[in-house]
C-alpha positions in Angstrom: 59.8 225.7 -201.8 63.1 225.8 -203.9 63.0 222.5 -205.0 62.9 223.5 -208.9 65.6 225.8 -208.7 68.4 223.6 -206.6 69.7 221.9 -210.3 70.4 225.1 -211.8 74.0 225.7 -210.0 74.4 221.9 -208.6 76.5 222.2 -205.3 76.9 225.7 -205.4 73.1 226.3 -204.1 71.9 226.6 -200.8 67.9 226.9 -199.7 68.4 226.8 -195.9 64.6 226.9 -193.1 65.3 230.9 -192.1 63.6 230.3 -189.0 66.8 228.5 -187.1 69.0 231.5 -187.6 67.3 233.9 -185.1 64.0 236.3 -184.3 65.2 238.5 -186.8 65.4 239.6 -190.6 68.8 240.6 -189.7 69.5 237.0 -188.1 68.7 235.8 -191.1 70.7 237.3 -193.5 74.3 236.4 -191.2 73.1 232.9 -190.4 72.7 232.4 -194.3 75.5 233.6 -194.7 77.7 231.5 -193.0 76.4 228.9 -195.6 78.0 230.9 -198.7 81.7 231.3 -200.0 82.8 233.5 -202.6 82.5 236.5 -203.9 79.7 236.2 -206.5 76.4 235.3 -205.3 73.3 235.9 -206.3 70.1 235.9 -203.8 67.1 235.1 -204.5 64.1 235.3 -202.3 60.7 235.0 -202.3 58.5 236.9 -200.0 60.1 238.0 -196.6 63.0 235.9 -198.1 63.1 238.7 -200.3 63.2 240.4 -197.5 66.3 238.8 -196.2 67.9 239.2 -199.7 68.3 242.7 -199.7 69.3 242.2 -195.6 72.4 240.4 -197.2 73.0 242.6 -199.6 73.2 245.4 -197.0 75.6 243.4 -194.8 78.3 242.5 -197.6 77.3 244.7 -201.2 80.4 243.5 -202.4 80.1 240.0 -202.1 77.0 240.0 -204.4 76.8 239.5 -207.9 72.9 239.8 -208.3 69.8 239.7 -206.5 66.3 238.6 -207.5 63.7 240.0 -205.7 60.3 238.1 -205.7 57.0 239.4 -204.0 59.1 241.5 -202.1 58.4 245.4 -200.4 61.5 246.8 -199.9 59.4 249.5 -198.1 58.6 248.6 -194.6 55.8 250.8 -192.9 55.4 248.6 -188.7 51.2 248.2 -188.6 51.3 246.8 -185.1 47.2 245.9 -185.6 48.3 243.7 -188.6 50.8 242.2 -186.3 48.6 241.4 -183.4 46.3 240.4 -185.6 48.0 237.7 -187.8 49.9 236.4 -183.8 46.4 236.4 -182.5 45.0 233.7 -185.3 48.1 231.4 -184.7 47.6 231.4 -181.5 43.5 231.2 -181.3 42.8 229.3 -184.3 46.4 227.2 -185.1 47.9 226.6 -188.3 44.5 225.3 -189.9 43.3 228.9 -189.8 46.5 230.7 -190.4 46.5 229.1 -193.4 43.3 229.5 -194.7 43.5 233.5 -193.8 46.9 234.6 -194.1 48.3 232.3 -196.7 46.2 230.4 -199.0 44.5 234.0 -200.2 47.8 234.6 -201.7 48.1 232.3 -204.6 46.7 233.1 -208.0 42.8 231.9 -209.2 44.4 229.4 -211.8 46.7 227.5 -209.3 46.9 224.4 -209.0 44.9 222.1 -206.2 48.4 219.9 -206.0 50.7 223.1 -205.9 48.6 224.8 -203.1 48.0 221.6 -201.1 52.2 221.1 -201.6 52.4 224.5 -200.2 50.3 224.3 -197.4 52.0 220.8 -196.5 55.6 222.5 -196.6 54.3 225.0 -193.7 52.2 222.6 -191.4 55.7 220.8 -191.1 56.9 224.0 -189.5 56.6 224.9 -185.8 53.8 226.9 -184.7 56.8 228.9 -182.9 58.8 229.1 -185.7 55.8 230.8 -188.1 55.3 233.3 -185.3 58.8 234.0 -185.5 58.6 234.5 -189.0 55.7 236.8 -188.7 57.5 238.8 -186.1 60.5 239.1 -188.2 57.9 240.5 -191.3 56.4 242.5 -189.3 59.5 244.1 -187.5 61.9 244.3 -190.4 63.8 247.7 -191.5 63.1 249.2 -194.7 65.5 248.4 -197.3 64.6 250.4 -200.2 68.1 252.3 -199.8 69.6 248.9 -200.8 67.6 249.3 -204.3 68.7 252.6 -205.2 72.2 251.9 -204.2 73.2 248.4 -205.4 75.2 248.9 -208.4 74.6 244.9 -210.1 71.7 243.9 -211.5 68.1 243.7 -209.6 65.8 241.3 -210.8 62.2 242.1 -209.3 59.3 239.2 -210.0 55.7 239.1 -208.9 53.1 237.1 -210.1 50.4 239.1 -212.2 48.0 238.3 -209.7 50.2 238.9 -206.6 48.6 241.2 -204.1 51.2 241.3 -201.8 53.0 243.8 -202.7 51.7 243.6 -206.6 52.7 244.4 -210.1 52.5 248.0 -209.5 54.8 248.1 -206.5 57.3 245.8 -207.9 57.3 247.4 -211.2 58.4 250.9 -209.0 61.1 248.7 -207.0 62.9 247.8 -210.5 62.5 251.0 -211.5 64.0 252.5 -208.9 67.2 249.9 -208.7 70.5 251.4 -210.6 70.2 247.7 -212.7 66.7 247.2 -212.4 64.6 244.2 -214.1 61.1 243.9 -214.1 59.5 240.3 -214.8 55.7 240.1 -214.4 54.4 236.1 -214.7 51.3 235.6 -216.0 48.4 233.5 -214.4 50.7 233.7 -211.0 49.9 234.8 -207.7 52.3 235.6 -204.7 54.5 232.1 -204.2 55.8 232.1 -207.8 58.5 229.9 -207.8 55.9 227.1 -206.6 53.3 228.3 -209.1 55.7 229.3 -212.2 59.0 227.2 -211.3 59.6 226.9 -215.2 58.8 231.2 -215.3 61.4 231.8 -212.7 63.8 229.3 -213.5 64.5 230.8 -217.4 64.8 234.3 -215.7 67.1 232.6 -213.5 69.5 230.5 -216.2 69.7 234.1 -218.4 71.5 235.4 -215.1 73.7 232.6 -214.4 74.5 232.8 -217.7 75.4 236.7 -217.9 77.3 236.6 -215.0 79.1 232.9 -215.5 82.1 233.2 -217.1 83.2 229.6 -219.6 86.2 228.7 -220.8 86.1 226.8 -223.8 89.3 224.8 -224.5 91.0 221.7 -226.2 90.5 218.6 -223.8 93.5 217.2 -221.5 94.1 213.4 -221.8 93.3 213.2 -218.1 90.0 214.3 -218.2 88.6 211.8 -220.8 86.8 209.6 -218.1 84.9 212.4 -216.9 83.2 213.3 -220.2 81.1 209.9 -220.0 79.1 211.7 -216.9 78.1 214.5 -218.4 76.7 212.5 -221.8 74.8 210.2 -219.9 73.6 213.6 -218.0 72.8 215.5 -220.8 71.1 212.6 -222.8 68.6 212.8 -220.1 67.2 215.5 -221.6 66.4 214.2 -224.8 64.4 211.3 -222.6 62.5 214.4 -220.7 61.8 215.4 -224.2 60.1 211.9 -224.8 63.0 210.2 -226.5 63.3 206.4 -225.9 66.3 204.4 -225.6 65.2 200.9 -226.1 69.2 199.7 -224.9 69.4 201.9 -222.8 71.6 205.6 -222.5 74.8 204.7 -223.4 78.3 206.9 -223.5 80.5 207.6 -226.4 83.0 204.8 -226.5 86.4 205.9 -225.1 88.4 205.2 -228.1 86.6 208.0 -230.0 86.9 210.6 -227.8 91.0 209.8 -227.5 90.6 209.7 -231.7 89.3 213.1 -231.0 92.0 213.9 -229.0 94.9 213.4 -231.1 93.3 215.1 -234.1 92.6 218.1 -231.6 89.2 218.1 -231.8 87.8 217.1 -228.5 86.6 220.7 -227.1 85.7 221.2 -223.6 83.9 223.8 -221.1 85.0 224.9 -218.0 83.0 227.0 -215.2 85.2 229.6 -213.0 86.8 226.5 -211.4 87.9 224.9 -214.1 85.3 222.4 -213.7 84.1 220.6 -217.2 80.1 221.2 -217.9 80.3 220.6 -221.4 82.0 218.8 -224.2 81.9 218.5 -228.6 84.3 215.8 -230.2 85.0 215.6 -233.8 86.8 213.7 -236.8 88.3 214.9 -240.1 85.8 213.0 -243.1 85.8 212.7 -246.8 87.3 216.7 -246.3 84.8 217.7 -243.9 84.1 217.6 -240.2 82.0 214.7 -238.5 80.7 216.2 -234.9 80.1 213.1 -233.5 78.8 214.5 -229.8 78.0 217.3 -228.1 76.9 217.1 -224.5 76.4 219.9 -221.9 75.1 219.4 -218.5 71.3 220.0 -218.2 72.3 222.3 -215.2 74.2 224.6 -218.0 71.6 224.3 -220.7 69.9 227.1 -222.3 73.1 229.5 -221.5 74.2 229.5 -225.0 77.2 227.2 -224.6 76.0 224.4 -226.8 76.0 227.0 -229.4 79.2 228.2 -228.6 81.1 224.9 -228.5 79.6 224.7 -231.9 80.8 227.7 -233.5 84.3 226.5 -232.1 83.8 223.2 -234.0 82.8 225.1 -237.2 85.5 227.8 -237.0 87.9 224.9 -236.7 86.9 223.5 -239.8 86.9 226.7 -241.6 90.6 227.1 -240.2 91.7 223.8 -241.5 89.8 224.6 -245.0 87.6 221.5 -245.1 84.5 221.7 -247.3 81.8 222.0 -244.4 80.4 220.4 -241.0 77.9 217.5 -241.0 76.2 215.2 -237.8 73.0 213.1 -237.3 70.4 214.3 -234.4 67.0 213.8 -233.5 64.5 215.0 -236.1 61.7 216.2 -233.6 63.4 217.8 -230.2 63.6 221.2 -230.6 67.0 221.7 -228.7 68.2 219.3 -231.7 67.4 219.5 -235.3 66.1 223.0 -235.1 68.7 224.5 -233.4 71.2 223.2 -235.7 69.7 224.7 -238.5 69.7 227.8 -236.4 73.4 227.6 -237.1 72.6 226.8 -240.8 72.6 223.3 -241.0 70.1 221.6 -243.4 69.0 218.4 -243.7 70.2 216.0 -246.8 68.6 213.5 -249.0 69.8 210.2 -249.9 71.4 211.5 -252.7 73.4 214.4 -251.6 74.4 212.3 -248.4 78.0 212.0 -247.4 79.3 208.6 -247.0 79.6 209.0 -243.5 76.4 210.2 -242.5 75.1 207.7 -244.5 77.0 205.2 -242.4 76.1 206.6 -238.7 72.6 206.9 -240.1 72.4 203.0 -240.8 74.4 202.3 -237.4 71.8 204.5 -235.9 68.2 202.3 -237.8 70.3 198.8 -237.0 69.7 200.1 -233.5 66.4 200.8 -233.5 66.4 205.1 -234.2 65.7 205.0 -237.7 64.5 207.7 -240.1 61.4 208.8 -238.8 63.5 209.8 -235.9 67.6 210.4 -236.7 68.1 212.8 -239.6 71.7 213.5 -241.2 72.5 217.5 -241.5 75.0 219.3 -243.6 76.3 222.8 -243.0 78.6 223.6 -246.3 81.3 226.9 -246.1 
């Protein structure tokens, strides 16, 4: 079910089967958390793993930095009818007619066939012992609405527009009623949103990581030169999502540039809470203006503003070291490229106004096959 989130925080992100850790909510939320160290984690959870969020959260408040709430009631009123009800078609009719009555009816008019039929395959590989756990644990779980009102960090509550179970309505209240609450309605989306909207949830989701991750940005260590290759070739990857082609093949920055970089101090890196690098921008002094030659951040930390970041470090460099301007070549059609650089007031130049050494990647750049109607040199002048 989590499949399109487990990239966002690479090895730090854990989607474990709830079922195995007991016949409880309350099972739940200790057997997950055995999985977890440190002290700031965010839960998310969908459904009665919403459920279990806020169970956590209750156990060790402290411990968490945020929680996202989706399709969740916090709210728990026991309909023992329901509950008979829902055991009784397991039992009589098996997971054929489970899901067709109790599951299925949940997902929004517009989704699609391949999404539900993914759906219904992830729960017919589940135990019909371990679904009526589940629904015992739903249907026997505290109320937890004490959790919203108290949690002092943010609450992120999500429903799809077309969720009935709890709703837009009811979701919208729970935000409401949290000290931090968001409320984040997804349109066209019914009840299993991060299956139906992955894309919806997962931009919410980067925004928080992103609040609540604190970066260093720093000059680069000699030592850590080797490493930098991994995350080009990673964050070139999304230029090839983006359609780019690389006839030759994706290709790292040689080594030699990045130790040229080096000793001019101009190889900038980014560091997570661990010191671990998820981002780099190396540079060279030109003609009395600065080349930025790369700038690479993991696809697991884009869209948190860092690219930008490392950037402005580049360009307040220059400004420090009183050279003319910045300049660099990029791709003339991916929006993460061209247009964001002339978010940062870069402009494209023409033949004439072309310094030499954009003029020189440029032509590197067509021998290779990315010529003009593709690689454009910018300039960004103090």
């Amino acid at each position: 079910m989590w499949d399109g989130q487990k990239d966002l925080l690479p090895g730090a992100t854990h989607a474990p089967t709830l079922y195995g850790f007991g016949d409880t909510v309350e099972d739940w939320a200790r057997g997950a958390l055995k999985l977890v160290s440190g002290d700031r984690v965010i839960v998310v959870g969908c459904s009665i793993g919403g459920s279990c969020a806020l169970e956590v959260a209750a156990l060790v408040p402290d411990r968490i930095a945020a929680l996202v709430l989706i399709g969740t009631k916090a709210v728990h009123r026991p309909d023992p009818e329901r509950h008979a009800s829902a055991l009784g078609i397991l039992s009589n009719e098996g997971m054929d007619g489970a899901w067709a009555k109790l599951w299925a009816p949940l997902f929004s008019r517009t989704a699609a066939a391949d999404v539900i039929e993914g759906a219904k395959g992830i729960a017919m590989r589940q135990s019909s012992r371990d679904i009526a756990r589940g629904v015992s644990a739903f249907h026997n779980r505290a109320s937890r609405d004490d959790v919203l009102t108290e949690f002092p960090r943010p609450v992120v509550v999500m429903t799809g527009a077309e969720d009935i179970a709890p709703g837009p309505r009811t979701s919208a209240a729970q935000a409401a009623s949290a000290e931090e609450g968001r409320f984040h309605p997804i349109p066209d989306c019914g009840h299993y949103l991060p299956l139906e909207k992955p894309e919806s949830l997962n931009a919410v989701l980067r925004s928080l990581i992103a609040e609540l991750t604190e970066v260093t940005i720093r000059h680069a260590r000699a030592d850590e030169i080797e490493a930098l290759a991994a995350i080009e070739i990673d964050a070139t990857r999304s230029l090839v999502e983006a359609g780019i082609v690389f006839p030759n093949g994706i290709h790292a920055t040689p080594k030699r540039l990045l130790e040229a970089a080096l000793a001019e101090a101009l190889l900038f890196v980014v560091t997570d809470e661990e010191d671990r690098l998820v981002a780099f921008l190396a540079a060279h002094p030109h003609d009395g203006g600065l080349y930025i030659g790369e700038v690479d951040v993991m696809r697991a930390w884009q869209r948190r503003g860092i690219g930008r970041a490392l950037m402005q470090t580049a360009i307040n460099e220059a400004r420090r070291r009183g050279l003319w301007g910045a300049m660099l070549t990029t791709e003339r059609s991916v929006p993460f490229n061209a247009p964001f650089y002339a978010s940062l007031g870069f402009r494209e130049v023409d033949d004439a106004a072309m310094p030499a050494k954009l003029a020189e990647v440029l032509s590197g750049e067509a021998a290779a096959g990315a010529g003009p109607d593709r690689r454009v040199g910018m300039v960004l002048r103090f």
